[in-house]
N, C-alpha and C positions, 0 to 999 in steps of 0.2 A: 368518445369519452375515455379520459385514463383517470387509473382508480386505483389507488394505495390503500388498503384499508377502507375506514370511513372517509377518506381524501378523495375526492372528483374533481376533477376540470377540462370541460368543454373546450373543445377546439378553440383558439383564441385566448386562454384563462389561464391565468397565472392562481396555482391556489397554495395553504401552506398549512399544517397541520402535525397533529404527532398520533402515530403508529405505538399503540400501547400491548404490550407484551407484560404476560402475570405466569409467574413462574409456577410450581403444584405447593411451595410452601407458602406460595400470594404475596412475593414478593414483585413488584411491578415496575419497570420502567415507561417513560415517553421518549420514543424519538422521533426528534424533528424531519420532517419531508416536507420537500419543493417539490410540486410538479408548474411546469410550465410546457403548456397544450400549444405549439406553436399555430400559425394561421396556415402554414403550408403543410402537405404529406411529408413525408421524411421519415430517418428511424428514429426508433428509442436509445437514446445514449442516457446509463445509469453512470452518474455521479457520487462515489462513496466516498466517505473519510470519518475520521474519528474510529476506525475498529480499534486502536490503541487512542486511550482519553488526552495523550499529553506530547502526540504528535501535533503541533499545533496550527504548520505551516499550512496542511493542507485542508484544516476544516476553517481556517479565514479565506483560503480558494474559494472552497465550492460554496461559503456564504456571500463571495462576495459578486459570483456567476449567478448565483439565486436573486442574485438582486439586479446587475447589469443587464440580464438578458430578459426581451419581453417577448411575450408569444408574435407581435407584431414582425420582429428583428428572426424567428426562427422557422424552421423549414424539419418537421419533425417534434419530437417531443423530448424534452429533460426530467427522469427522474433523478432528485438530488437528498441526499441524507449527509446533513453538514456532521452531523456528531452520532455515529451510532452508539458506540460503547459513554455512554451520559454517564451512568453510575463510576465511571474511571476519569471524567472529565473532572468529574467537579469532587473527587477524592485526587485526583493529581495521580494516582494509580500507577504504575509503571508496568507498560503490557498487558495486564490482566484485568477483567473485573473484578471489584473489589467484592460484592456481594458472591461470586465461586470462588473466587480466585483460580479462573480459568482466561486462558490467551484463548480470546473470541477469536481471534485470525487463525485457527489451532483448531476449531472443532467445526469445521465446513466441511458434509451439508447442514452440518444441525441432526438433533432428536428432535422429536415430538413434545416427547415424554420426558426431556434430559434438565439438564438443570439450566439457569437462567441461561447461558452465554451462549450452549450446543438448544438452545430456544428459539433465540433470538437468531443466530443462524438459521437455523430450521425453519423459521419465516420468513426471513429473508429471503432464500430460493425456493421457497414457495408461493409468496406473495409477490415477488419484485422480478423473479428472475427469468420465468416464461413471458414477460411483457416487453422486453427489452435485447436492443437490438447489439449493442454494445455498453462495455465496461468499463470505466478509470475506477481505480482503488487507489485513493490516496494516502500516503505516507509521510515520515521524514524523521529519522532519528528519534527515538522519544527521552525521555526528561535525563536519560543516564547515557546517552550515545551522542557520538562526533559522526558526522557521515558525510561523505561525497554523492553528489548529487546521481541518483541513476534511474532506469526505471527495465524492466523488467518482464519477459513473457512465459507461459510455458508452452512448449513445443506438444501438438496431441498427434502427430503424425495426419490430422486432416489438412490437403492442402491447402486450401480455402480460408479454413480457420488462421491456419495460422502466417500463411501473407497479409492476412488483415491485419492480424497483429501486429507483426516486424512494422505495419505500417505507422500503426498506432504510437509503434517506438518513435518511429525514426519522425514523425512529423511533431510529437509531443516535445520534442527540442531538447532534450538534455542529452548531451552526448554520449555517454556509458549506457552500455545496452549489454543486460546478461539476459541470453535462451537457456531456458531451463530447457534440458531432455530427462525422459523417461529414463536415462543409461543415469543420470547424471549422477555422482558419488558423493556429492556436498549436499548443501538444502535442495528440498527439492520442491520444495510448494506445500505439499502434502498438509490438507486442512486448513488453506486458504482462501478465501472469497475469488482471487481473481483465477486462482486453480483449478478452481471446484467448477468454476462459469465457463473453463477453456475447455473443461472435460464435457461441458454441457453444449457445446457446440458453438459458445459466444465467444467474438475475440473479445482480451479482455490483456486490459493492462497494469500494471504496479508500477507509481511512482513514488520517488523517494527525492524529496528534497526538503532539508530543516535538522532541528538537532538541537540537542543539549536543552531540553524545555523552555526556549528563545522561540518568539515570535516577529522573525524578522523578515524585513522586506522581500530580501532579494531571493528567499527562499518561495514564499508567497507569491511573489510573480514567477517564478518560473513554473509552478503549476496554471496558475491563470491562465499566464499565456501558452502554455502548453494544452491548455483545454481549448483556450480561446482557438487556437492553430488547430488542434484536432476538427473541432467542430466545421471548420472552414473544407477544411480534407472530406468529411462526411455528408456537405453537402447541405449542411444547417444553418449556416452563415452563408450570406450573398458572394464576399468576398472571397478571391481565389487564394488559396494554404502559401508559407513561404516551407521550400522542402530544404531541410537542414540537413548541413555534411558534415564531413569528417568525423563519423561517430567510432566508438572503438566498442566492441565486442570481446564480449565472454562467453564462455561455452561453460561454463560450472562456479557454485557460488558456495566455496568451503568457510565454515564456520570452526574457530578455535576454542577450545575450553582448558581453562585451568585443569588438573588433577589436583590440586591442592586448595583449601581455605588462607585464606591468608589477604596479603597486601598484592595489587596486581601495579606494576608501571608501566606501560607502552615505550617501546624504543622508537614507535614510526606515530604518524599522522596520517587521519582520514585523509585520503588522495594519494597516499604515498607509494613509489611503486616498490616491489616485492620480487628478489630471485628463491629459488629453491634454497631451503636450509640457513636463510638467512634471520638472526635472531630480531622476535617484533616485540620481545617484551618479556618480564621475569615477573615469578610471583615470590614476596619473600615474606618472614613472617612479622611478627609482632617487635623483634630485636636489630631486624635488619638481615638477619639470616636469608639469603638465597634457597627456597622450597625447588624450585623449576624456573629454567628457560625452555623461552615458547616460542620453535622456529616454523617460519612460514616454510609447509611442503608441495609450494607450486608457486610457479611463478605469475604475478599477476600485479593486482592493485588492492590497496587494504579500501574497502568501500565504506563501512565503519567499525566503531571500536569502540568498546566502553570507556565511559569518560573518570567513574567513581570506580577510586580504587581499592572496594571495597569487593572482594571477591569468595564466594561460596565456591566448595568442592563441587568440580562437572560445571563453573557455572563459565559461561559466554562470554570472550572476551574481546573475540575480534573477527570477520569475514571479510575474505577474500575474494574478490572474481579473478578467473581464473583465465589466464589471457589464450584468444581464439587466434586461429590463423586469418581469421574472415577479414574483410578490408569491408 
């Protein structure tokens, strides 16, 4: 039996249902869960998307694996959560939910006690996360970012864990692959879902493909099929994995901020590559006035970049991975 909540399904049973979370003010959401109980043993692979409500590529993914795969077709079980952050979905929200206005991807494990978003976390790895055997967190530019397709692990110095990971990259098909390490000086994961699961002993992966609040094809299937091909690797599909090359590697994922309020304009494009000291963009003010230029301090690839150039003091405007020696 697997069992989400008041969600069950029987070896064989594809079930579907929503996982209700009420915060101490009684504010309440429903998120939707797939579980599908395959006919054969195998592990649990947890399928997540929506922790940002207006990433869209990857919650038409994992509804549309909820729907394609049957327990007959799997070897194993799928827990699947096409849209967690709901309350951001259907406010159009940008990163955060709109009820804390807190970045759900930002407060993992969760409280107890905490407010809606560090809640719903907090149930999340206590209800979903000792039952499962692996992790995709899906992604992809949300309504105000351009992004180059990547997907992403963190390094927890367990060997085990994290060769499964690398594997997870490398078969999930999108060529860009950033290791987070513990040293690292850029993002570091810290209060993230697939973070929080690698520190917990699960490999666990971040994929990023979509952007600019577009729900388009070719974004959409490159998760698909990157699940699709996972699941083949993991033993849950009959069919044998195809293993994908020529991937390029990062060893650190530096994030830029304005110092200034103002008008921000990008000199580069998501995808574009980046030397030391080279200028990616100015912020100026309301006349035209030049506030800051904003140069890339490491050589790499911009992965994404704010698309609206509308720019708060400290606020975000572009990351970088940080080019590895690895082949």
């Amino acid at each position: 039996m697997l069992t989400v909540g008041e969600i069950s399904a029987e070896k064989g049973v594809k079930k579907s249902g929503f996982l209700t979370i009420v915060d101490k003010e009684g504010f309440s959401v429903e998120i939707p869960v797939i579980l599908i109980n395959g006919m054969k043993p195998g592990p649990v692979l947890w399928i997540n998307a929506g922790i940002h409500g207006a990433e869209y590529s990857g919650i038409e993914a994992a509804i549309r694996i909820s729907t394609d795969i049957t327990p007959q077709k799997l070897s194993g079980a799928l827990i699947i959560l096409p849209i967690v952050n709901i309350a951001g979905f259907f406010s159009r929200s940008i990163y955060i939910c709109p009820i804390d206005n807190k970045n759900l991807n930002r407060v993992f494990p969760g409280k107890k006690d905490g407010s809606l978003s560090e809640i719903i976390a907090y149930t999340l790895i206590e209800e979903i996360a000792p039952k499962v055997s692996y992790l995709i967190d899906l992604h992809g530019g949300d309504m105000v970012e351009a992004l180059y397709p990547f997907v992403a692990i963190k390094k927890t110095g367990e060997k085990d864990v994290d060769t499964t990971a690398e594997d997870l990259a490398i078969y999930y098909g999108i060529k860009t692959v950033i290791e987070i390490t513990e040293d690292a000086v850029g993002w570091t994961g810290e209060g993230t879902l697939f973070a929080t699961m690698a520190k917990r002993g699960v490999p666990a992966l971040l994929a990023e493909a979509g952007g600019v609040g577009q729900l388009d094809e070719t974004s959409v299937s490159m998760h698909y099929n990157g699940l699709i091909n996972v699941m083949k690797y993991l033993g849950m599909l009959e069919a044998a994995p195809t293993k994908p090359e020529g991937h390029e590697f990062f060893n650190d994922f530096i994030w830029l901020y304005s110092s200034h309020q103002g008008i921000f304009y990008a000199k580069v494009k998501a995808g574009d590559k980046v030397t030391v000291g080279q200028p990616v963009g100015e912020v100026r003010d309301y006349f035209g006035r030049i506030l800051e230029t904003i140069a890339s301090p490491v050589e790499g690839r911009v992965l994404f970049l704010v698309s609206s150039p509308a720019t708060k003091e400290n606020g975000l405007v572009m990351g970088i991975g940080k080019a590895s020696n690895k082949a």
